[in-house]
NUBALO-322680 format. One record per residue (C-alpha): x, y, z; residue number from 1; chain; residue in three letters. Coordinates in Angstrom, 2 decimals. Layout:
# NUBALO-322680
X; Y; Z; NUM; A; ala
...
END
This chain:
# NUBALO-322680
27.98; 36.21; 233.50; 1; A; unk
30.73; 33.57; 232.78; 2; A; unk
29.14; 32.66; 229.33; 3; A; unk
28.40; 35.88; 228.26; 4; A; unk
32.54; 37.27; 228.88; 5; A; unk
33.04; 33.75; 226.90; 6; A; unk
30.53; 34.92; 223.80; 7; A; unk
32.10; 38.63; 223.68; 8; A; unk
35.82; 37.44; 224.58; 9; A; unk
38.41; 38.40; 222.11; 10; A; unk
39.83; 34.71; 222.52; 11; A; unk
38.57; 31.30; 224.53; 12; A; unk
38.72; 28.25; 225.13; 13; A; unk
36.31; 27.49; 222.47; 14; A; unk
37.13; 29.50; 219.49; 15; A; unk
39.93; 30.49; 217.53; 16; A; unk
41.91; 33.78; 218.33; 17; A; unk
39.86; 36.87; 216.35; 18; A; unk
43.07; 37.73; 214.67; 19; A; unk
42.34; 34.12; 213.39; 20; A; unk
38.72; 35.16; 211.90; 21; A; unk
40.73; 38.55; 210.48; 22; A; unk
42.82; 36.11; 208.60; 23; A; unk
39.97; 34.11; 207.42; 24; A; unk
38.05; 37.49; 205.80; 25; A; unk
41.14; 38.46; 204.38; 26; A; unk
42.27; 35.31; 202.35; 27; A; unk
40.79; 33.19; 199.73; 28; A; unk
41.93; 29.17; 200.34; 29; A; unk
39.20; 28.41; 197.34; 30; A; unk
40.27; 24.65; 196.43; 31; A; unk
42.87; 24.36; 198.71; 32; A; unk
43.09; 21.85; 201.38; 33; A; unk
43.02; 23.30; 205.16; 34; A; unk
43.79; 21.13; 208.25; 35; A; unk
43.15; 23.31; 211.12; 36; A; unk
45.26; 22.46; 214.54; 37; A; unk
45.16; 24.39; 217.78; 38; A; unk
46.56; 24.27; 221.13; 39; A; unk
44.04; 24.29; 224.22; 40; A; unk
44.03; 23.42; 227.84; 41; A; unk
40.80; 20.91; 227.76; 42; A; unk
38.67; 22.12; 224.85; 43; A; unk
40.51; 19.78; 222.29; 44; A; unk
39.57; 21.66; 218.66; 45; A; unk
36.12; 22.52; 219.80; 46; A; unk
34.25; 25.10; 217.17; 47; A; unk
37.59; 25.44; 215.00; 48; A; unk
36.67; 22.91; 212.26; 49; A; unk
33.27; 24.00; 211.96; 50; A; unk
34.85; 27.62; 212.01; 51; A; unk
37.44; 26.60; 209.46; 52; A; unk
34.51; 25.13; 206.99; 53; A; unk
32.16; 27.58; 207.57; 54; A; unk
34.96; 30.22; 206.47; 55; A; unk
35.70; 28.07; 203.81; 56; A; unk
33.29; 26.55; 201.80; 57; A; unk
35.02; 25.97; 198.85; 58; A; unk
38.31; 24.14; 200.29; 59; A; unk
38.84; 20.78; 201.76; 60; A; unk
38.79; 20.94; 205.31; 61; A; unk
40.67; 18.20; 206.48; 62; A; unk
40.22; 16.51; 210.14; 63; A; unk
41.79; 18.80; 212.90; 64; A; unk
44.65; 18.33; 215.57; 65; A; unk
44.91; 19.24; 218.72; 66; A; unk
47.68; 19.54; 221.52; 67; A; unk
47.51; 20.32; 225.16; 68; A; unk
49.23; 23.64; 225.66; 69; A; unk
51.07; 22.91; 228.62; 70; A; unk
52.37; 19.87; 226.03; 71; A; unk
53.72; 21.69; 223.14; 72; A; unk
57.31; 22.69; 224.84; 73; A; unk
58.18; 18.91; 225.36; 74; A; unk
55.77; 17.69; 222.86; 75; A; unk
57.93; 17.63; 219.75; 76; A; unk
57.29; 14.12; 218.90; 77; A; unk
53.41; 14.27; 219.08; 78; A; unk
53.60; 17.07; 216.46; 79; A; unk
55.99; 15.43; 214.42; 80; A; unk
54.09; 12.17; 214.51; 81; A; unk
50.81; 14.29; 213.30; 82; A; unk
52.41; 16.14; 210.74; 83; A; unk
53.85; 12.63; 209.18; 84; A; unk
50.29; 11.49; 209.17; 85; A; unk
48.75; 14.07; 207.27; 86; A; unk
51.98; 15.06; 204.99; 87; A; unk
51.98; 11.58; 202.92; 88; A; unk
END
C-alpha cells in the first residue's frame, strides 16, 4: 500500500513536485543548460536528473544538487558554495 500512495502521490520523496512536471510540458529549454537542485529529507536528487533529461532532450543537463531540508534555513553557505561551483 505504501508504494502504491508513493506512485500516485502528487509529491515524494522521490520525484519532483507535479507542478514541477507542469512546468516542464509547458516550456521549451531546447539548447539551454539545466542544473536541477532539490531539497529532500534522505532521498538526495533521486529520479530528478533523469526526470530533468528525459523532459529535456535537447538541453544540457548538468550534474544535480541536493540539500537536506531541515538544512536550507542555516545552510546559506552550502548553497552559496554550490552555486560558485557551477556559476564560473
Amino acid at each position: 500500500m505504501g508504494h502504491l500512495l508513493k506512485d500516485v502521490a502528487p509529491f515524494g520523496r522521490d520525484i519532483y513536485p507535479q507542478v514541477m512536471f507542469t512546468l516542464f510540458r509547458d516550456i521549451d529549454l531546447d539548447g539551454k543548460t539545466v542544473i536541477p537542485f532539490t531539497t529532500h529529507e534522505g532521498s538526495g536528487l533521486a529520479s530528478c536528473v533523469s526526470d530533468v533529461k528525459k523532459a529535456f532532450p535537447k538541453a544540457k543537463v548538468t550534474a544535480g544538487w541536493s540539500i537536506y531540508g531541515h538544512e536550507v534555513r542555516g545552510g546559506k553557505a552550502k548553497v552559496e558554495k554550490w552555486i560558485r561551483s557551477v556559476v564560473k
